[in-house]
DRENTIPA-874293 format. One record per atom (N, C-alpha, C): residue in one letter; y, x, z. Coordinates in pm, whole numbers, padded with zeros to 5 digits, always signed. Each point is the difference from the previous one (the first is absolute). Layout:
! residues N
AYXZ...
END
This chain:
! residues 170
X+02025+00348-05564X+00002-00055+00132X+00042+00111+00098X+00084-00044+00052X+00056+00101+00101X-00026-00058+00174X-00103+00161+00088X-00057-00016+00116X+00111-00027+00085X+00021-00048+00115X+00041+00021+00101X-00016+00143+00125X+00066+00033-00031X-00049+00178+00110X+00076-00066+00116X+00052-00038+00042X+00054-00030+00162X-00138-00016+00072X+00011+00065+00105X-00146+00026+00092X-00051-00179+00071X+00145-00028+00006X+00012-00162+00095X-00028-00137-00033X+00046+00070-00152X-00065-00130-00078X-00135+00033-00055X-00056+00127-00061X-00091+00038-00054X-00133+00049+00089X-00012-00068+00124X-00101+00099+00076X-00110+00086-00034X-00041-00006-00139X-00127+00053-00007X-00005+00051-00174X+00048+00064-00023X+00019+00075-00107X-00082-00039-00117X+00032+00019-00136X-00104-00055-00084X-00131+00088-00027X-00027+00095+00011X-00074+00080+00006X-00112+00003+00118X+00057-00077+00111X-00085+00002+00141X-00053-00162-00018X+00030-00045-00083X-00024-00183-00021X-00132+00019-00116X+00021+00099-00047X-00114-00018-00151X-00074+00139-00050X+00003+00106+00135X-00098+00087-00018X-00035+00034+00112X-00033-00078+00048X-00087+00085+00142X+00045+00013+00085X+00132+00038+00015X+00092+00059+00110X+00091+00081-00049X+00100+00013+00113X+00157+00063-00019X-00069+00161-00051X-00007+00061-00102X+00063+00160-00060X+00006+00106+00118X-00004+00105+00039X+00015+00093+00117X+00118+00025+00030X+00111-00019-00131X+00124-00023+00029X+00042-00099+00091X-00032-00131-00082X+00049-00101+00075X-00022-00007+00143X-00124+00014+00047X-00007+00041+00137X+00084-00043+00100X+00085+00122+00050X+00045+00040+00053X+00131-00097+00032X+00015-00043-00151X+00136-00098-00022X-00033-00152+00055X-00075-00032-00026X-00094-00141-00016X-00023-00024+00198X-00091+00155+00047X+00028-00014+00183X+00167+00002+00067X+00095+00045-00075X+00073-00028+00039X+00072-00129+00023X-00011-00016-00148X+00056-00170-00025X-00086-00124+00075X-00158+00053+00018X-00028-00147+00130X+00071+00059+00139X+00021+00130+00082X+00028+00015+00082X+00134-00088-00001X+00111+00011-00109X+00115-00017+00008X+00007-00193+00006X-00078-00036-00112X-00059-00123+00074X-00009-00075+00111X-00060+00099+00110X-00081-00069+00098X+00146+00036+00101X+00022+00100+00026X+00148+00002+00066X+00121-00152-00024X-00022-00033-00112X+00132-00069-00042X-00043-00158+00078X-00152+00009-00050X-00037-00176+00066X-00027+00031+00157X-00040+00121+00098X+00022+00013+00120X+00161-00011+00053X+00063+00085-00076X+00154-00032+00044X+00026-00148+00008X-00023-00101-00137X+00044-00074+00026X-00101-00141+00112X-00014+00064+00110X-00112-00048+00059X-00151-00098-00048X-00038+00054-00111X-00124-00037-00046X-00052+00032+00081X-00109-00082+00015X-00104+00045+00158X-00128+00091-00046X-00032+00044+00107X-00115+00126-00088X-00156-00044+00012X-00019-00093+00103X-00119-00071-00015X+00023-00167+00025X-00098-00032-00124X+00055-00201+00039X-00147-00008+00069X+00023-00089+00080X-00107-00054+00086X-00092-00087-00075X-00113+00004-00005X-00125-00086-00096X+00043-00135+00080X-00057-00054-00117X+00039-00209+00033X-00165-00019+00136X-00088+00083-00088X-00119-00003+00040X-00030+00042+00170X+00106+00120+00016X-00034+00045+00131X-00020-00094+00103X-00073+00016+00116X+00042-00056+00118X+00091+00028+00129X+00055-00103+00009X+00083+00036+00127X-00051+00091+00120X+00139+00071+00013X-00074+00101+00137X-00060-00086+00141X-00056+00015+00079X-00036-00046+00130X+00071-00034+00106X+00087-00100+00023X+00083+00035+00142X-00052+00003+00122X+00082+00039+00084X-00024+00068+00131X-00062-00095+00031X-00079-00022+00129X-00045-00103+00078X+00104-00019+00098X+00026-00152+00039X+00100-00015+00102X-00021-00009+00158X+00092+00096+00093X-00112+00039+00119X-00033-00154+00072X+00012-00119-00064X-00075-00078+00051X-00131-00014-00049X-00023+00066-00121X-00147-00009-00051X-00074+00140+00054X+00078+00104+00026X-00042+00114+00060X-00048-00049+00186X+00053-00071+00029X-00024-00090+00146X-00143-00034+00000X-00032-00120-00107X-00067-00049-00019X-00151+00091-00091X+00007+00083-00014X-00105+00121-00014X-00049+00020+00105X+00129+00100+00058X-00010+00038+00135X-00114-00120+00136X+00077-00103-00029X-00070-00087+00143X-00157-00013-00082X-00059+00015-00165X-00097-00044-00044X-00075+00147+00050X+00072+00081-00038X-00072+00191+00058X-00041-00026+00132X+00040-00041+00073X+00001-00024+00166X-00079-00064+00018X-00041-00086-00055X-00079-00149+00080X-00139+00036-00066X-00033+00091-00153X-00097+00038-00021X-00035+00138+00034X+00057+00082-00001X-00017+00150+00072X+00055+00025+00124X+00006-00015+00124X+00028+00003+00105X+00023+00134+00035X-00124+00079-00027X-00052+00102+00045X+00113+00110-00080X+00046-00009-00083X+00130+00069-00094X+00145-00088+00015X+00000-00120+00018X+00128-00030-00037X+00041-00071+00155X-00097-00053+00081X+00057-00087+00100X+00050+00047+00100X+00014-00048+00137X+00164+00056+00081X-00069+00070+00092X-00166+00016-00007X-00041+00091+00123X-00047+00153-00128X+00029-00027-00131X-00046+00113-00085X+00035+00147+00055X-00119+00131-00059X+00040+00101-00010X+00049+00061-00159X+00114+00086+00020X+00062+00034-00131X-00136+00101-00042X-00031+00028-00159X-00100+00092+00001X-00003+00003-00147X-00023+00124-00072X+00019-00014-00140X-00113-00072-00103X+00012-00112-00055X-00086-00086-00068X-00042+00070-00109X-00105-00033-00039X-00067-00017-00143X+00086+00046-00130X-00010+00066-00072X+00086+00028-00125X-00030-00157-00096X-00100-00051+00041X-00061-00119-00083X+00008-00136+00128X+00097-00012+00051X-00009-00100+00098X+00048-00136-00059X+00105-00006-00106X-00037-00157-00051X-00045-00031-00084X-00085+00067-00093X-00120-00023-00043X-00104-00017+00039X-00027+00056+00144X-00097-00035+00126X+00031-00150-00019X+00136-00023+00039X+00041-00115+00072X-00128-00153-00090X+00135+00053-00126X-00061-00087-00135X-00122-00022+00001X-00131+00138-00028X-00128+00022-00035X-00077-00137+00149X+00060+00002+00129X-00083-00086+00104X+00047-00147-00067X+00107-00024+00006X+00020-00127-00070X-00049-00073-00075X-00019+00073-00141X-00067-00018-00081X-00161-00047-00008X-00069+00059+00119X-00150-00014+00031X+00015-00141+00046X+00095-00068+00046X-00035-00132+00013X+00032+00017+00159X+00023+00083+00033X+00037-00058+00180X+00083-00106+00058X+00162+00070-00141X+00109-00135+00019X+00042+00042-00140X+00131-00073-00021X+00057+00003-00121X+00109+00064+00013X+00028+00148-00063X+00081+00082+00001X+00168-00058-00057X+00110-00016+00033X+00136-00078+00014X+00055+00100-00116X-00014-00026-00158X+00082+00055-00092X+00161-00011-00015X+00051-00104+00067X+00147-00028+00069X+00030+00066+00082X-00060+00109+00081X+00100+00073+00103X-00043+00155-00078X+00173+00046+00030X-00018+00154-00016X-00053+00081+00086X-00119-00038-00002X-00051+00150+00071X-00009+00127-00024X+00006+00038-00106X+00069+00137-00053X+00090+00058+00045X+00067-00089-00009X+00129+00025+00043X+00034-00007+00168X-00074-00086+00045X+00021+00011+00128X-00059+00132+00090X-00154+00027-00061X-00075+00148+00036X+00091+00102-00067X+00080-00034-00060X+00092+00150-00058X+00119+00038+00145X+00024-00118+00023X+00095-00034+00111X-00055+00028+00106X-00118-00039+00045X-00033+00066+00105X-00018+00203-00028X-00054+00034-00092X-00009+00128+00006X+00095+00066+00023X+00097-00085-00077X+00160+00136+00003X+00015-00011+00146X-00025-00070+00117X+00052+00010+00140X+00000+00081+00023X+00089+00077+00085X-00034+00172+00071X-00091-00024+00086X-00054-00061+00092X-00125-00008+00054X-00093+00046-00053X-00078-00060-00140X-00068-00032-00064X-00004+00168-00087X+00125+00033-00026X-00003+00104-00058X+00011+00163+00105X+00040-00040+00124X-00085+00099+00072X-00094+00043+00049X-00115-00103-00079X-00138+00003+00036X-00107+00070-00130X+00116+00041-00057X-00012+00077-00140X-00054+00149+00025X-00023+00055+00073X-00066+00135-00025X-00091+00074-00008X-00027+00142-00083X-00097+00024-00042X-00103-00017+00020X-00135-00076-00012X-00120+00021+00042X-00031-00115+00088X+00107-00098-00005X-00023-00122+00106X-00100-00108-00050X-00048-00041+00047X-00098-00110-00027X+00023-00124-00044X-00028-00050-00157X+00062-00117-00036X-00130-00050+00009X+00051-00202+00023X-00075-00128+00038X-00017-00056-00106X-00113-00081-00036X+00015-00115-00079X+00034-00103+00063X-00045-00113-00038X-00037-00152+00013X-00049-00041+00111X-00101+00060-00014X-00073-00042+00139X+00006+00084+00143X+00110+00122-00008X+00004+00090+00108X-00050+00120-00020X-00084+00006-00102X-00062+00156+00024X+00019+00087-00089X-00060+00132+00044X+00150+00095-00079X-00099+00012-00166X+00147+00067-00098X-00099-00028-00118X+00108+00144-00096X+00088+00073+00093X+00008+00112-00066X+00116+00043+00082X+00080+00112-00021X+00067+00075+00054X+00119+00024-00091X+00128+00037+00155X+00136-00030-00128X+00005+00165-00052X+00023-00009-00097X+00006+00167-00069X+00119+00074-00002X+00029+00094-00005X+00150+00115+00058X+00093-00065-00076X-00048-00031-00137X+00105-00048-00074X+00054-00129+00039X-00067-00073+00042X+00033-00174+00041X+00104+00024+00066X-00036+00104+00129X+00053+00020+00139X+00138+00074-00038X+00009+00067-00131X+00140+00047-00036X+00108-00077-00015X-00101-00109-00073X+00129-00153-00087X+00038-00056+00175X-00065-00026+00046X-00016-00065+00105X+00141+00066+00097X-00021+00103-00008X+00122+00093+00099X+00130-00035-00070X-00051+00033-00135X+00166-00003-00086X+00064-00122+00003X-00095-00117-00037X+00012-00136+00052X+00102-00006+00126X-00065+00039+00131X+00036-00041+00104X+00167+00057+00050X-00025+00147-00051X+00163+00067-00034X+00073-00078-00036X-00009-00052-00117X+00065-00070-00099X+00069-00126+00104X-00154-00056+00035X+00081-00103+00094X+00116-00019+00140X-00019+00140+00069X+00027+00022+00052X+00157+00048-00046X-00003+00063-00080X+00181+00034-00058X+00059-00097-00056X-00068-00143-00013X+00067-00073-00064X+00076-00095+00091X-00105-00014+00135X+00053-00087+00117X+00119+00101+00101X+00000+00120-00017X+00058+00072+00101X+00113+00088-00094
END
């Protein structure tokens, strides 16, 4: 019986099939030949990761009519942070989980249909909001009162942030 030695047809040597593994020789030959492999099915656009059947779809954006509709729900329940006589002031590191945690006790029924995440992300990035970022300033919860302080580092992102924004509009 005569082997096949072509690397392309033979991937895996007879010796690496029925003792253990490729020889110290083979080695060397054997990493080459998957490298040379994996080049040939990338060239010919084989894709390098397939997507699981299983995964779930990514999240889409919220549409700024549902970002609206946060917004007027932020407003009409937090006044004191979101409504049109508000002061800007740096919130809670835990402010919609605040939000959630009152809800939950039964006061009202917290609205799993609006992005509020997303909408409190939106409010933060404001430059307002983010010039109220500095060291040692006094952050609010829920109910108004203070419950910790912004730290040098916050107040760094916060600057670079606001740079950022600022070179992007000008």
């Amino acid at each position: 019986m005569v082997r096949n030695r072509d690397p392309l047809l033979n991937p895996r040597p007879f010796r690496a099939m029925h003792q253990g593994g490729p020889a110290p020789w083979e080695r060397e030959a054997l990493l080459q030949q998957q490298e040379h492999i994996l080049q040939q099915k990338h060239a010919n656009g084989f894709p390098q990761k397939r997507p699981s059947p299983h995964s779930r779809p990514t999240p889409s954006q919220p549409s700024e009519h549902q970002l609206a509709t946060a917004f007027r729900w932020l407003e009409e329940h937090f006044p004191l942070y979101f409504g049109t006589e508000r002061v800007i002031q740096p919130l809670s590191l835990s402010f919609l989980h605040e939000i959630k945690v009152f809800y939950y006790k039964g006061k009202d029924t917290f609205p799993p249909h609006l992005p509020l995440r997303a909408a409190l992300k939106r409010y933060c990035a404001q430059d307002e909001y983010l010039a109220t970022l500095v060291p040692n300033a006094t952050r609010y919860n829920l109910q108004g009162k203070p419950c910790g302080i912004v730290t040098e580092e916050e107040a760094k992102m916060a600057r670079e942030r606001l740079a950022k924004s600022f070179k992007e509009r000008f």
